[in-house]
Steps between C-alpha positions, in 0.01 A plus 500: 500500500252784461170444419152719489198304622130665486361485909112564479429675821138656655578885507157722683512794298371827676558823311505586127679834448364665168709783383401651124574776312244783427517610095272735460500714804190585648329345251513162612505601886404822666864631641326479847418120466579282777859347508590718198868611543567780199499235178444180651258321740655246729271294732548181713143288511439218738483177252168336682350786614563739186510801756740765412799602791418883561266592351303809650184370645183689387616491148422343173565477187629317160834439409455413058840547327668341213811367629620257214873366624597783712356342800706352813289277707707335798371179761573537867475264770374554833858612619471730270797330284472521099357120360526639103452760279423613151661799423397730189266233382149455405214541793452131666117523440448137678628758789416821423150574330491661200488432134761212378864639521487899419226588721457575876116574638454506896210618645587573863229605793561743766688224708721410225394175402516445141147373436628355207733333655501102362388208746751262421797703433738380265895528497619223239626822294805539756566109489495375134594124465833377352469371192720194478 
């Protein structure tokens, strides 16, 4: 017999990879924006420390952009190996800061720490309970 059981297990989750589609152009973000990649930005940020994986040191700047459910937003562990993801979905903002669901607003210094950046992260948007 074949059977699915539910295993909680303690998971240290490292890395969020952010990767979101620019509408309007250089509207939204200048074209010469950190991380910016033709229409989309795509940036992995360090869960406790809310630092931002290569970013140019020296600059700084905001990142404000209406993403609605285009967004994919992907967990790493410290290997480096995918924990979860929400793909084409609404921004995590227990996660990433912003206004509720459309909205993405980072304000990142010239080291690339997102000063906005919440204390007490939250991921319960990758893990939603089962409903029995």
């Amino acid at each position: 017999m074949k059977t699915t059981v539910r295993v909680k297990k303690e998971i240290e989750i490292k890395t969020i990879k952010v990767d979101i589609a620019v509408r309007y152009e250089d509207e939204e973000i200048p074209y010469d924006f950190p991380l910016r990649r033709g229409d989309r930005w795509c940036a992995e940020i360090d869960i406790d420390s809310g630092v931002i994986k290569d970013w140019p040191q020296g600059k700084s700047g905001v990142l404000a952009m209406k993403v609605r459910d285009e967004g994919t937003y992907t967990l790493f562990d410290a290997d480096g190996q995918q924990v979860a993801e929400l793909a084409d979905e609404y921004v995590p903002n227990r996660l990433i800061p912003g206004e509720y669901g459309d909205y993405i607003e980072l304000s990142i210094d010239e080291t690339g720490k997102i000063t906005n950046w919440p204390k007490k992260p939250n991921v319960e948007a990758f893990f939603p309970c089962d409903e029995d």
